[in-house]
Backbone as CSV, one residue per row, in Angstrom:
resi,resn,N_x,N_y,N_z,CA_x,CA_y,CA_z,C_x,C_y,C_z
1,UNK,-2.729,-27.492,48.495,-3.699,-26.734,47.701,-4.266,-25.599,48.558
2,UNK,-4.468,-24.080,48.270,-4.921,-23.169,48.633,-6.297,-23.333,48.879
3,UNK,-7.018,-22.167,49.484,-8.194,-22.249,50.375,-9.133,-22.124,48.852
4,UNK,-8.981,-20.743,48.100,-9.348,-20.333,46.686,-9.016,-21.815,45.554
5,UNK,-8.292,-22.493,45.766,-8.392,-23.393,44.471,-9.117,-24.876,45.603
6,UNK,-9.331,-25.087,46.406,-10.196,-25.255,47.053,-11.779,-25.445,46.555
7,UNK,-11.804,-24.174,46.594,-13.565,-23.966,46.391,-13.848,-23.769,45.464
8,UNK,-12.634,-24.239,44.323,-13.013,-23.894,42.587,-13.145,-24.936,42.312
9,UNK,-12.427,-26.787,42.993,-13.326,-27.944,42.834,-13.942,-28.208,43.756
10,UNK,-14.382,-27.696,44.836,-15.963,-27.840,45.182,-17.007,-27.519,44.074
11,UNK,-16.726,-26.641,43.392,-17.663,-25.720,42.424,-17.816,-26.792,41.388
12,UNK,-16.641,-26.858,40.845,-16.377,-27.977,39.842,-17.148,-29.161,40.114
13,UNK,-16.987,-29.998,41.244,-17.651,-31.343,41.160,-18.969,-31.360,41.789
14,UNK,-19.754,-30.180,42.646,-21.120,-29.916,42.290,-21.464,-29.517,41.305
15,UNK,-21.283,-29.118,39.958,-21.589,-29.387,38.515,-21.453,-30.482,37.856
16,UNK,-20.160,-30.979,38.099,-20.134,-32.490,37.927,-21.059,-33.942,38.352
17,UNK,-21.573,-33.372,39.518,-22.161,-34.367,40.443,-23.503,-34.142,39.719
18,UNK,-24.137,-32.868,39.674,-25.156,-32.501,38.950,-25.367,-33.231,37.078
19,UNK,-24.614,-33.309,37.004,-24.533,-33.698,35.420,-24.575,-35.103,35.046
20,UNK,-23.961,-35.755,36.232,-23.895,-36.975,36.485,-25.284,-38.032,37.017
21,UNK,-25.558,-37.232,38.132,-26.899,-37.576,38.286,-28.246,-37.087,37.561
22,UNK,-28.244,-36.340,36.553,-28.993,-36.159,35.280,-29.026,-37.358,34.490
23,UNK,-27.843,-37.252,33.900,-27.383,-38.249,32.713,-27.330,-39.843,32.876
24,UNK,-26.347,-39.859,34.468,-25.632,-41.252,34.439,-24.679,-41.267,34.102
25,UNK,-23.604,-40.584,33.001,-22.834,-40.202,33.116,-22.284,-38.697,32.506
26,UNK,-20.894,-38.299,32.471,-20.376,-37.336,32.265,-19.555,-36.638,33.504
27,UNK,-19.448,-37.513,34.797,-18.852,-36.456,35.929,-17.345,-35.905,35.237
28,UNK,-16.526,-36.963,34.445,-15.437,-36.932,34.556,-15.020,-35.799,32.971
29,UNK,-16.006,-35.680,32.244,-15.929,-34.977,31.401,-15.852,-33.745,31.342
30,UNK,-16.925,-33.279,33.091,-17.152,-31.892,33.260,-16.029,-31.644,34.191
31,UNK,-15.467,-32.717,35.399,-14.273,-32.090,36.065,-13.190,-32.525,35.431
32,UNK,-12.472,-33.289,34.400,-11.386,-33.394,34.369,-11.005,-31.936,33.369
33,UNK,-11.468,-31.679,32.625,-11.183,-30.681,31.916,-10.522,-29.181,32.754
34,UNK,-11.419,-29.409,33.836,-11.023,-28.519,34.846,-10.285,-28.487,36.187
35,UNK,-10.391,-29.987,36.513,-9.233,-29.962,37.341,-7.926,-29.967,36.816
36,UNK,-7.556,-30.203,35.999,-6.380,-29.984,34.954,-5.593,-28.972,35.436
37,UNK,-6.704,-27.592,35.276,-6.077,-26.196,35.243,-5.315,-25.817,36.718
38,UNK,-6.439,-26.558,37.929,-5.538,-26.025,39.198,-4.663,-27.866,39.932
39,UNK,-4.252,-28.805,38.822,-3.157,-29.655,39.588,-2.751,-30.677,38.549
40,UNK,-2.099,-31.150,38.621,-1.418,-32.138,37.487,-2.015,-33.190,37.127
41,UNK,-2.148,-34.030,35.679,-2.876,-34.410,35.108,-2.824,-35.492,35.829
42,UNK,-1.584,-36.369,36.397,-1.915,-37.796,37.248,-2.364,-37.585,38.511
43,UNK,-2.790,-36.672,39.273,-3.069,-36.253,40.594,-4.664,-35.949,40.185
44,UNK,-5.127,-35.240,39.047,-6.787,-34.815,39.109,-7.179,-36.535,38.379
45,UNK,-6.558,-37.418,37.935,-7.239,-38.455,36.762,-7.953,-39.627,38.522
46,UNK,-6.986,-39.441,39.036,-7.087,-40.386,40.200,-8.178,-40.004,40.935
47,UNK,-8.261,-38.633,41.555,-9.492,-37.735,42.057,-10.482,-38.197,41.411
48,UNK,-10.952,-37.720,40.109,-12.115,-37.622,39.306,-12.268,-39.751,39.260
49,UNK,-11.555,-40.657,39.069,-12.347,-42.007,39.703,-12.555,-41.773,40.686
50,UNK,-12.412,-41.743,42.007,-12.459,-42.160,43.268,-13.672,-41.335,43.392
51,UNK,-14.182,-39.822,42.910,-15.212,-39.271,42.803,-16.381,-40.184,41.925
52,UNK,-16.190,-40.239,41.275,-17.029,-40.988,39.867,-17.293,-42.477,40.602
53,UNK,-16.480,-42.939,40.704,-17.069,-44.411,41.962,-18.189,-43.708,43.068
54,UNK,-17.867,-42.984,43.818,-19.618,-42.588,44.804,-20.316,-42.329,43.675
55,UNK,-20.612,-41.504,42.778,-21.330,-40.989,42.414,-22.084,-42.293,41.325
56,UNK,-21.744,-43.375,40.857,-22.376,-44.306,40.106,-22.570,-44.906,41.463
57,UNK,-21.978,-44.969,42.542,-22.794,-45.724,44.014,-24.300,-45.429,43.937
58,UNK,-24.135,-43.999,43.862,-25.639,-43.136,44.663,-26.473,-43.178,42.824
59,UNK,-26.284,-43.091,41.885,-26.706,-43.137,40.891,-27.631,-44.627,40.484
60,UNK,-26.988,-45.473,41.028,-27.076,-47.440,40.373,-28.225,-47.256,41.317
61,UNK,-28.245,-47.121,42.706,-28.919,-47.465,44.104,-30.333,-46.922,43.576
62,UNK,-30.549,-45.297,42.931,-31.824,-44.743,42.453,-32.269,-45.698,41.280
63,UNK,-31.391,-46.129,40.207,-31.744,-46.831,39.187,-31.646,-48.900,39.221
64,UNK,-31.479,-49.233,40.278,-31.078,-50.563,40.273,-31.734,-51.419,40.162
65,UNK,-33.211,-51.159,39.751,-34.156,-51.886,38.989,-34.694,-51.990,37.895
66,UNK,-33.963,-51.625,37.106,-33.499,-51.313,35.474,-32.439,-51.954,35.059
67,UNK,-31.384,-52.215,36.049,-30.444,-53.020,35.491,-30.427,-53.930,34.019
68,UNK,-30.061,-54.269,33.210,-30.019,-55.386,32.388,-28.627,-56.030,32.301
69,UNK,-28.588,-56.677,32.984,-26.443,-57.308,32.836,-26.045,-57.756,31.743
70,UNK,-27.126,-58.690,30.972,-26.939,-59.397,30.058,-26.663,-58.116,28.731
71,UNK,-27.024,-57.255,28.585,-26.929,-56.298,27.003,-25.588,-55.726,27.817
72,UNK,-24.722,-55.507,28.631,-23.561,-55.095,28.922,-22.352,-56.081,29.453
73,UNK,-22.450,-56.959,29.539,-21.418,-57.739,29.931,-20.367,-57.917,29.111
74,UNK,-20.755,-58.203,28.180,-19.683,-58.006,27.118,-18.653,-56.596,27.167
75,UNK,-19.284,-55.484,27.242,-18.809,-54.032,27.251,-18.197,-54.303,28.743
76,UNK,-18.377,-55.086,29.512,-17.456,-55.075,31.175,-16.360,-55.576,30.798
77,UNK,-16.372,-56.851,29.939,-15.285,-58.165,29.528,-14.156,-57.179,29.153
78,UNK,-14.374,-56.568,27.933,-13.557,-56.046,27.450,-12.978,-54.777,28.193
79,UNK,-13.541,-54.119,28.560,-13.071,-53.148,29.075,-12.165,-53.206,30.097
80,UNK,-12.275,-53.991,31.111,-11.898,-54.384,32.195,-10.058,-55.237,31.650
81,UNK,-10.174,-55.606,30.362,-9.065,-55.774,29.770,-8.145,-54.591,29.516
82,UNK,-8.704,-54.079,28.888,-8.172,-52.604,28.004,-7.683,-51.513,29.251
83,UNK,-8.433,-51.347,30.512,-8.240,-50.932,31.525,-6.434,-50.520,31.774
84,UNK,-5.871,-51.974,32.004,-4.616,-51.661,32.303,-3.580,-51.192,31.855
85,UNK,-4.218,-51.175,30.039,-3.462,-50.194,29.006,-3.310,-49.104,29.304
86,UNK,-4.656,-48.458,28.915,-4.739,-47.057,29.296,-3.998,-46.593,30.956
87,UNK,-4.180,-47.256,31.747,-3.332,-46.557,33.165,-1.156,-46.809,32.585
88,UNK,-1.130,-47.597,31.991,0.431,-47.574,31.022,0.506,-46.224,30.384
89,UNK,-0.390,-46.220,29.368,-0.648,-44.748,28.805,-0.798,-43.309,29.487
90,UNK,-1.126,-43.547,30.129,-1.100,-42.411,31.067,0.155,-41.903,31.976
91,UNK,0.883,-42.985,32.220,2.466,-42.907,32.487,3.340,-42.569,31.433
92,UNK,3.133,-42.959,30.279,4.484,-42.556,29.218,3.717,-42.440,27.933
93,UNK,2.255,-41.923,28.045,2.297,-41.318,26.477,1.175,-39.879,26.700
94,UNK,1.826,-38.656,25.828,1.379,-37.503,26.254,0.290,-37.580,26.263
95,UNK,-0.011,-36.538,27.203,-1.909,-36.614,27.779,-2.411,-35.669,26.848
96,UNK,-1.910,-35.046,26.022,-2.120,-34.178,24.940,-2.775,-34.899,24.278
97,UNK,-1.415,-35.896,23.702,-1.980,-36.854,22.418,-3.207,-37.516,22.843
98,UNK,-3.175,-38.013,24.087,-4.882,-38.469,24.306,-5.843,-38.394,24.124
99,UNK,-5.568,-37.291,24.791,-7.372,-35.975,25.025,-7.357,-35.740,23.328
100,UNK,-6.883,-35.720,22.523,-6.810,-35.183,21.241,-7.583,-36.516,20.220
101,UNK,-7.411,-37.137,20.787,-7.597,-38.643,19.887,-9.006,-38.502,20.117
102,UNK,-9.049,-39.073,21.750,-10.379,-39.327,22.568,-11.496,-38.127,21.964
103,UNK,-11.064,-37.119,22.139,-11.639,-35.608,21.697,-12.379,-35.880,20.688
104,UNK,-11.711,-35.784,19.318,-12.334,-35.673,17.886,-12.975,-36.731,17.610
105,UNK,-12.869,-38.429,18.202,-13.788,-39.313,17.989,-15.062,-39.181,18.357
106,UNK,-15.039,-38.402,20.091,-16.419,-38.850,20.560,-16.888,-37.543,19.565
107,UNK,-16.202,-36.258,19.123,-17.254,-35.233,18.456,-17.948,-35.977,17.508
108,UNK,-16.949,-36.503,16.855,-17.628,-36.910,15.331,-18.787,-37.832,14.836
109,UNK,-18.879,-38.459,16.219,-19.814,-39.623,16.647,-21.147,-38.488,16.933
110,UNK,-20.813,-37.931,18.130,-21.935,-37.134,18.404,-22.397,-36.869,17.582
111,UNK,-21.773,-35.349,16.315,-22.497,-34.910,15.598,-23.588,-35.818,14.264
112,UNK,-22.635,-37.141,14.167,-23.534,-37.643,13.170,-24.818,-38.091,13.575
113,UNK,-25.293,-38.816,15.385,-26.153,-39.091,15.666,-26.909,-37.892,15.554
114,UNK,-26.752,-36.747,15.902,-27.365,-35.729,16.661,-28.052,-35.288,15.529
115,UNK,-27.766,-35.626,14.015,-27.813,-35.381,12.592,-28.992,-36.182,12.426
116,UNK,-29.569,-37.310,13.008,-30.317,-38.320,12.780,-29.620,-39.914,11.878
117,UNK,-28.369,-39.927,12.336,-27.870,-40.899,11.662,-27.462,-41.933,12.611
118,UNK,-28.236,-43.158,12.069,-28.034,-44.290,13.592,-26.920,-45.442,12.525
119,UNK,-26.342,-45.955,13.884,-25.403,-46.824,13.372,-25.800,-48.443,13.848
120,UNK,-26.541,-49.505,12.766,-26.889,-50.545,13.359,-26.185,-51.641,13.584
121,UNK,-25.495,-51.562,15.260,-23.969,-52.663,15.601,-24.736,-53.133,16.084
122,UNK,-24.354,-54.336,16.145,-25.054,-55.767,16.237,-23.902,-55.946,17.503
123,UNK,-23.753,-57.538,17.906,-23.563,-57.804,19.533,-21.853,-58.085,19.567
124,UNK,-21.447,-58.002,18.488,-20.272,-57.848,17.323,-19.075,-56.448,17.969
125,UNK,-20.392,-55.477,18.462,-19.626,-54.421,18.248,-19.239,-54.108,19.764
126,UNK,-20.100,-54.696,21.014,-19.884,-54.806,22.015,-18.058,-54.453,22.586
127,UNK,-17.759,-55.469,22.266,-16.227,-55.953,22.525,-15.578,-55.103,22.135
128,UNK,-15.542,-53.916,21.298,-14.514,-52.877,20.931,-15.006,-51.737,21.355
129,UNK,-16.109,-51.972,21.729,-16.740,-50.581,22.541,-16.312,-50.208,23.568
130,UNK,-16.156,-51.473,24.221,-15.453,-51.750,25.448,-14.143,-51.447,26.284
131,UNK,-13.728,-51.868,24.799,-12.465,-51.891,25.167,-11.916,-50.226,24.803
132,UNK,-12.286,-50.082,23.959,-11.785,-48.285,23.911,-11.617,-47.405,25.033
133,UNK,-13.500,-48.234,26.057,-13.902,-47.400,26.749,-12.744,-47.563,28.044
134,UNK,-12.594,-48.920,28.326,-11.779,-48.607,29.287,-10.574,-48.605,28.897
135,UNK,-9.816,-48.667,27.429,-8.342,-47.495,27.617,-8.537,-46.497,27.875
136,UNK,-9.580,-45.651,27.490,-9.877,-43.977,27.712,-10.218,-43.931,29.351
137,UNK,-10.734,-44.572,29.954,-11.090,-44.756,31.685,-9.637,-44.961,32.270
138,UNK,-8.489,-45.618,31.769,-7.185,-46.230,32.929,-6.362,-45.128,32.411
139,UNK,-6.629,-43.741,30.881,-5.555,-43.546,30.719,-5.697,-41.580,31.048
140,UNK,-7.279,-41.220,31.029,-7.609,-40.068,30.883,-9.271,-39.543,31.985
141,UNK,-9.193,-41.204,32.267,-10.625,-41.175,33.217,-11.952,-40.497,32.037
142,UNK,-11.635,-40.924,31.105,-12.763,-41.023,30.182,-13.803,-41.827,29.511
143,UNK,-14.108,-42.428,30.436,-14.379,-44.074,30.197,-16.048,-43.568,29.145
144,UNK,-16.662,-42.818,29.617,-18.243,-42.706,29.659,-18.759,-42.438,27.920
145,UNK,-18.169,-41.814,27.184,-18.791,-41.098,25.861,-19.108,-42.484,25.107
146,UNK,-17.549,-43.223,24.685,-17.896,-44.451,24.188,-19.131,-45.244,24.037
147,UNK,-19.383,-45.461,25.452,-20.401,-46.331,25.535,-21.948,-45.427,25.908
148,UNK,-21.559,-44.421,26.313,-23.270,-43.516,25.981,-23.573,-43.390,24.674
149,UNK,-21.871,-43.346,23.909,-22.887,-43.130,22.276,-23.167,-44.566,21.878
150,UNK,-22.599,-45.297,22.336,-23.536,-46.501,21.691,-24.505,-47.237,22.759
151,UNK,-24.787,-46.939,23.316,-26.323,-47.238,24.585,-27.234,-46.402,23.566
152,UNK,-26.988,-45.209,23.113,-27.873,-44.090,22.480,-28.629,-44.838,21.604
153,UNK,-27.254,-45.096,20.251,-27.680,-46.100,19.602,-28.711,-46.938,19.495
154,UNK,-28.671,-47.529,20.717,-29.111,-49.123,20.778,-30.681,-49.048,21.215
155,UNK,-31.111,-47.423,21.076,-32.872,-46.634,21.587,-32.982,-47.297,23.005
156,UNK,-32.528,-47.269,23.825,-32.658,-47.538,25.404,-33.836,-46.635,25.417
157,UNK,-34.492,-46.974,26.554,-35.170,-46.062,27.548,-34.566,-45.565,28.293
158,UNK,-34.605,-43.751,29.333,-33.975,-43.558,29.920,-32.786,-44.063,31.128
159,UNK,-34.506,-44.829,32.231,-33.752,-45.348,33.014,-32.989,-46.836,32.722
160,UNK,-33.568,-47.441,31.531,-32.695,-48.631,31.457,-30.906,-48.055,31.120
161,UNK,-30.963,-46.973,30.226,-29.652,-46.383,29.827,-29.004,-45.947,31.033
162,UNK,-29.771,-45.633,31.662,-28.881,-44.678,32.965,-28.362,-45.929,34.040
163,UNK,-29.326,-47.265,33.907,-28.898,-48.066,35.162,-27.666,-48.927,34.404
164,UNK,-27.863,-49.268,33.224,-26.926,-50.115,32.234,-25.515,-49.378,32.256
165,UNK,-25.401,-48.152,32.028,-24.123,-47.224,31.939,-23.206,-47.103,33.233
166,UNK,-24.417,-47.158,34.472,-23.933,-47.089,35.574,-23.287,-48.124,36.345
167,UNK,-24.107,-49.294,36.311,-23.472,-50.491,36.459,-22.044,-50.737,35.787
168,UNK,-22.138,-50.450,34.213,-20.705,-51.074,33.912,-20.137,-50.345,34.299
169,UNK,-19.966,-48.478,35.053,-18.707,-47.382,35.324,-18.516,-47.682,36.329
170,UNK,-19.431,-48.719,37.195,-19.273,-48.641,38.583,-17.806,-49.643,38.861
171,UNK,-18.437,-51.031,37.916,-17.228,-51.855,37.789,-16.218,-51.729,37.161
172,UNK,-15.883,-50.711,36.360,-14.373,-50.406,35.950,-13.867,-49.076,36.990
173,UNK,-14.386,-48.183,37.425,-14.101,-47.668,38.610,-13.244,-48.625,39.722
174,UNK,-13.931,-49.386,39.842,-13.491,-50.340,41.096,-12.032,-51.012,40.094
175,UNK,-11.741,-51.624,39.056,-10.865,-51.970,38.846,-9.526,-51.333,38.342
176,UNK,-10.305,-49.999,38.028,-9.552,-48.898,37.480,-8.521,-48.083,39.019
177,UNK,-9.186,-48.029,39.911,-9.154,-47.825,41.055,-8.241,-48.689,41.945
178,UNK,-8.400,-50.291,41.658,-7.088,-50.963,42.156,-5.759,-50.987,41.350
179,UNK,-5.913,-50.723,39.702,-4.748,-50.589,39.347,-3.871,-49.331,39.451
180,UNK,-4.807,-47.859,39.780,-4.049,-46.679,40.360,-3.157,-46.896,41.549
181,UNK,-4.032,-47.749,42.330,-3.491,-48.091,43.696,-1.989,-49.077,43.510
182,UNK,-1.930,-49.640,42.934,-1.177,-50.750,42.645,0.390,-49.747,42.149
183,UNK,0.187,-48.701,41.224,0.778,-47.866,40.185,1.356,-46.865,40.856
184,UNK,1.036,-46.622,42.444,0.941,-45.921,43.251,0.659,-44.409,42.850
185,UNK,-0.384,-44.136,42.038,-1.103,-43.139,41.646,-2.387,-42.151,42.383
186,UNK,-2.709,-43.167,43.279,-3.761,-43.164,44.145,-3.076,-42.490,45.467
187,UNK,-2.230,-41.427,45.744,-1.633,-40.932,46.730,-2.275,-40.591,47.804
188,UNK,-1.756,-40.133,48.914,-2.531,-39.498,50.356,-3.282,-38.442,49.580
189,UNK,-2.413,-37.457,48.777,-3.087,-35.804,48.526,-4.236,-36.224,47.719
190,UNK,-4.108,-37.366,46.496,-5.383,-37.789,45.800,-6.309,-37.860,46.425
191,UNK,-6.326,-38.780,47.793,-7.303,-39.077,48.225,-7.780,-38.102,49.125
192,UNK,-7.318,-36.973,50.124,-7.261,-36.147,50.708,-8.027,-34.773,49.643
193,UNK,-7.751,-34.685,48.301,-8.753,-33.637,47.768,-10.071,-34.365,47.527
194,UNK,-10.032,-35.804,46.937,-11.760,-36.441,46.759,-12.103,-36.294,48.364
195,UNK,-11.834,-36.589,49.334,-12.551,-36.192,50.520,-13.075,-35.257,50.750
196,UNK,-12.445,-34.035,50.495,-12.615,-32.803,50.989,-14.085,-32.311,49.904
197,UNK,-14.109,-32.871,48.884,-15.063,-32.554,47.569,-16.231,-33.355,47.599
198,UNK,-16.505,-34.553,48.483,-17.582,-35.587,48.800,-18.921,-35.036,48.901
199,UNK,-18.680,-33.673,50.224,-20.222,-32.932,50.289,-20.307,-32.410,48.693
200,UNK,-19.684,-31.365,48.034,-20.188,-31.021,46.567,-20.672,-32.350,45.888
201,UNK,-20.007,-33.260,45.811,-20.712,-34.554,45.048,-21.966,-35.177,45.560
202,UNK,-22.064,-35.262,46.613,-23.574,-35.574,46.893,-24.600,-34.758,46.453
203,UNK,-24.450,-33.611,47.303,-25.409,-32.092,46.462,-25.887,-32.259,45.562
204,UNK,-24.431,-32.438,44.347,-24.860,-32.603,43.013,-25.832,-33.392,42.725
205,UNK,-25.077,-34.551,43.071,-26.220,-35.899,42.543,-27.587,-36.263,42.846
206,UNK,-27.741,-35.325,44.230,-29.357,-35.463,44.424,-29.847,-34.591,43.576
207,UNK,-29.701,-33.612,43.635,-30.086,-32.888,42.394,-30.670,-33.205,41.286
208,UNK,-29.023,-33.767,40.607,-29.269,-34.571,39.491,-30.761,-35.318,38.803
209,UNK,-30.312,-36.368,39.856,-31.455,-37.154,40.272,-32.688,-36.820,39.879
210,UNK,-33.170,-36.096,40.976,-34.282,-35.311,41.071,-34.823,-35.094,39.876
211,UNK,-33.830,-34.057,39.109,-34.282,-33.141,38.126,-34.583,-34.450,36.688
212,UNK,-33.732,-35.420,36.691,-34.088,-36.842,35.443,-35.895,-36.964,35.173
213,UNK,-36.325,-36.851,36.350,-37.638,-37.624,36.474,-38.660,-36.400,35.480
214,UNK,-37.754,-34.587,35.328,-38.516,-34.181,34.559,-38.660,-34.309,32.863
215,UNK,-37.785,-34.875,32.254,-37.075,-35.525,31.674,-38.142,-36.800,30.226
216,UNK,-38.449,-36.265,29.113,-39.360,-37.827,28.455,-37.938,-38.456,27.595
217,UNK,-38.091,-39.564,27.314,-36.615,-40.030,26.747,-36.403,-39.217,25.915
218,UNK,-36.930,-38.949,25.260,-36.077,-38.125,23.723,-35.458,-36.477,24.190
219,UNK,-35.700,-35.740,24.762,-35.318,-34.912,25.361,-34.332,-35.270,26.080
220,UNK,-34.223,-36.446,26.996,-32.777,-36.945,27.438,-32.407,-37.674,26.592
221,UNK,-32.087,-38.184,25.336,-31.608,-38.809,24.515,-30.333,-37.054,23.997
222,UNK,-31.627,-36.379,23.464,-30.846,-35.261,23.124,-29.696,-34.788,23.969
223,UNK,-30.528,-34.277,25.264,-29.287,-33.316,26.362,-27.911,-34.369,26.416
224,UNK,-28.337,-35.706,26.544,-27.097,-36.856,26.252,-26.107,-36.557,25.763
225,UNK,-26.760,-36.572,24.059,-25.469,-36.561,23.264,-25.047,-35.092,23.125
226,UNK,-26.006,-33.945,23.209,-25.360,-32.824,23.355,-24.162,-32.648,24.669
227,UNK,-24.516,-33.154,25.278,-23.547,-33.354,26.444,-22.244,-33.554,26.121
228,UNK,-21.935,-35.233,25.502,-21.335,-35.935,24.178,-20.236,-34.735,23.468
229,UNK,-21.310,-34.020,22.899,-20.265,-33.409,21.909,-19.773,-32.126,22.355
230,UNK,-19.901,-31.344,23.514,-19.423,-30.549,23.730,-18.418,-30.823,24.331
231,UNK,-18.495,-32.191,25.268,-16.858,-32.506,26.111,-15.922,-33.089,25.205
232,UNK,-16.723,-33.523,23.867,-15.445,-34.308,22.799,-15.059,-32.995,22.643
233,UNK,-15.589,-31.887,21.873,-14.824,-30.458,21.344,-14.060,-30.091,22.709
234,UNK,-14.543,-29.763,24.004,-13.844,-29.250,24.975,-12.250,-30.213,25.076
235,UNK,-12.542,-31.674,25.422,-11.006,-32.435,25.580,-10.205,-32.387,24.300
236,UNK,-11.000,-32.153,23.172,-10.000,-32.187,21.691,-9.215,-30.796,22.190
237,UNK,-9.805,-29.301,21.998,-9.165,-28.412,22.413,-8.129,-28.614,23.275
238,UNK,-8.507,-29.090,24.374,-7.612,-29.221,25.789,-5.959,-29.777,24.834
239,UNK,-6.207,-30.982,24.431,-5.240,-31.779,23.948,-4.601,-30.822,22.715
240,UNK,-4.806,-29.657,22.224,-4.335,-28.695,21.312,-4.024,-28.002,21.954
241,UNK,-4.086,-27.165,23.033,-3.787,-26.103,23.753,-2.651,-26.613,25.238
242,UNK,-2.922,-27.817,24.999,-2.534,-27.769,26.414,-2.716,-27.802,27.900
C-alpha cells in the first residue's frame, strides 16, 4: 500500500474511531464503505474487526458499569452461531448481493423508527436479532445496525445502550476474529494495515467518548438511528454500484 492511500485510512478510521466512541457503535459502517475503494473486500472486512475489537476494548472499559448481560445474552447465543455463516458467505457469495440485502433492511428499519414508529418484540425476538447480526458481522463486518435498531427499540438509556451493544461486539469480534484466522483471512498485510491505523483509532475514540457525555438520550437516540440510516442507504448503494 502507498504512502497517499496510507493516510486516506488513517483519515478513515479517525472518523471511524470518532463515531464509534460517540455511539458505541458504527466503526465498521463508516470504514468499510471506504476501505473498499483503496483494497479488496476480504483484506479491508478483516482490518475493520481487528480495528472494531480495540475500539469496543476502549469503549466497554469507559462504559463497564452499565453493563446488563442478562437483556443480551440471548443476542450473543445466537449470533455467535450465525457468525460462521456469514464468514462462508463472504467466500462464495457476492459482496454486492450482501451489502444490498444488509443495505435496504437496516434503511427501512431506520426510517420507520425515525417516523415515530416503535416495534414491541418481546424476548422472542432476541434470537433472530442475533443471528442476522452476526451473519452480517462473519460476512460483511456489519454486525452493529441490527442490534442498535433494536436496543433503540427497547428505550435504553444512553449509557446502558452503549455498554450492552459493546459488550455483545466485543464478543463476536473475538469469535469472528478466530474464525478469519482459522479461514486464513486474517493475513500478515491485514494485520500490518490495522497496526499501522491503531494511533487514528485511539484519537478517535477518546474523542468520541468525550464528546457522548454532551449528549441527553433522545438526542443520542436520534444521531443513532440517523447514523442507522445513512450507512443502510450508503452499503445499499455500494452493493448497486459496486
Amino acid at each position: 500500500m502507498y504512502l497517499d492511500e496510507l493516510v486516506f485510512v488513517f483519515m478513515i478510521v479517525l472518523l471511524a474511531g470518532f463515531v464509534q466512541g460517540l455511539t458505541s457503535f458504527g466503526f465498521a459502517l463508516i470504514a468499510m464503505p471506504l476501505l473498499v475503494k483503496l483494497m479488496p473486500m476480504q483484506q479491508a472486512v478483516p482490518v475493520v474487526v481487528v480495528l472494531s475489537l480495540l475500539t469496543n476494548i476502549a469503549v466497554l472499559y469507559s462504559s463497564r458499569k452499565h453493563i446488563r448481560i442478562r437483556q443480551i445474552w440471548p443476542l450473543m447465543a445466537a449470533s455467535l452461531l450465525a457468525a460462521p455463516l456469514g464468514t462462508y458467505a463472504l467466500l462464495y457469495v457476492p459482496a454486492n448481493a450482501l451489502k444490498l440485502g444488509a443495505g435496504l433492511l437496516v434503511a427501512v428499519v431506520s426510517i420507520l423508527m425515525l417516523s415515530g414508529k416503535s416495534f414491541p418484540l418481546g424476548r422472542l425476538a432476541y434470537a433472530p436479532v442475533g443471528a442476522v447480526s452476526g451473519f452480517l458481522n462473519g460476512s460483511i463486518s456489519m454486525s452493529g445496525p441490527p442490534v442498535a435498531l433494536f436496543l433503540t427499540n427497547q428505550g435504553l438509556d444512553k449509557m446502558t445502550f452503549r455498554a450492552n451493544i459493546t459488550a455483545y461486539a466485543l464478543i463476536l469480534n473475538i469469535i469472528t476474529i478466530g474464525t478469519y484466522r482459522y479461514e486464513g483471512l486474517l493475513n500478515e498485510t491485514a494485520m500490518k494495515t490495522a497496526g499501522w491505523a491503531v494511533p487514528a483509532l485511539i484519537a478517535g475514540v477518546i474523542m468520541g467518548i468525550k464528546a457522548v457525555g454532551r449528549l441527553n438520550d433522545k438526542l443520542f437516540k436520534t444521531i443513532a438511528l440517523w447514523l442507522i440510516l445513512i450507512t443502510g442507504i450508503w452499503t445499499a448503494v455500494g452493493g448497486l454500484i459496486g
